[in-house]
N, C-alpha and C positions, 0 to 999 in steps of 0.2 A: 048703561046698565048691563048689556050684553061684555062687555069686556070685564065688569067687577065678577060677575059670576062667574065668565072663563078664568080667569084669575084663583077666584076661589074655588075652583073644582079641579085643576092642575094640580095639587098636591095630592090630592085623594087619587087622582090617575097614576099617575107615577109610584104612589104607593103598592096600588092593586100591582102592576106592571111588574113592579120586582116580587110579588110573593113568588116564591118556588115552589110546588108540592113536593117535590124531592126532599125539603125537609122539613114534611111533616112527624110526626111521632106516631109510633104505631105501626101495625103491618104494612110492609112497602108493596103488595105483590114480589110473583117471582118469589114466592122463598124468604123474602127477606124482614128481617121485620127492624125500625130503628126506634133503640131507647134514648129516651130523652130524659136524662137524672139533673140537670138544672146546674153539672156543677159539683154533684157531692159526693159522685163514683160510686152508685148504689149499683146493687143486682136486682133484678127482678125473674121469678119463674111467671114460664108462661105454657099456656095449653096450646099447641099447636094440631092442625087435622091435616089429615092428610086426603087426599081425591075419593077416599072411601071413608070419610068418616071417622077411620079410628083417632082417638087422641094420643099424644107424646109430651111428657115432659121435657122442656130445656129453659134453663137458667141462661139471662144475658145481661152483659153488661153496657155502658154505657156506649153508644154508635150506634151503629149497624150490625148487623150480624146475619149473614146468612144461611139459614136452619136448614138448606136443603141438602145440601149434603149427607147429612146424617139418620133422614126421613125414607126410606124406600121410594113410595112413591109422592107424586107431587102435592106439594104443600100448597093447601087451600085458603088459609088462615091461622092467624095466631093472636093471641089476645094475654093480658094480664090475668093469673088465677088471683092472685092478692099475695102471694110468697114471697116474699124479698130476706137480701142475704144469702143467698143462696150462693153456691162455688160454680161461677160460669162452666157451663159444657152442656150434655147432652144425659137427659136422667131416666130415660126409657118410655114407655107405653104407661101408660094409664091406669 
C-alpha cells in the first residue's frame, strides 16, 4: 500500500519541483513586470506606482519588460488598466 501511494504522489512532486516563479505573469518585482499574450503579440497599458504613490503610464508587449528605467523613482507595482493595442514604450504620468 505504502509503495502504490509513493508511486502515485511522485508525479505531483516532480510537478511542483519544476514550477518556476520567474515565469509567472504579472509584476516581477524590481521594476519589472512580465506579459503573458498566449501567443498573439498583443500590447497591454499598464498603471505603474512608483515609491510615492504617483501613477505612470506604459504600454508592453509580449516578455518582460523593465519599467524602471523610465520611472524616476523606484517602481512599487504595476498592474493591467484594461488598455490594449497600444504602441509599446513609456506614456507619461497619469
Amino acid at each position: 500500500m505504502v509503495a502504490l501511494l509513493g508511486a502515485a504522489l511522485t508525479p505531483v512532486a516532480d510537478a511542483a519541483a519544476s514550477y518556476d516563479l520567474r515565469d509567472s505573469c504579472g509584476y516581477q518585482g524590481w521594476g519589472e513586470y512580465r506579459h503573458c499574450d498566449g501567443g498573439t503579440g498583443s500590447t497591454v497599458m499598464l498603471d505603474v506606482q512608483d515609491i510615492w504613490g504617483n501613477i505612470y503610464h506604459y504600454c508592453v508587449g509580449p516578455g518582460v519588460t523593465d519599467l524602471q528605467p523610465v520611472i524616476r523613482w523606484r517602481v512599487t507595482g504595476a498592474w493591467w488598466n484594461g488598455g490594449v493595442g497600444c504602441a509599446p514604450g513609456y506614456y507619461g504620468p497619469e
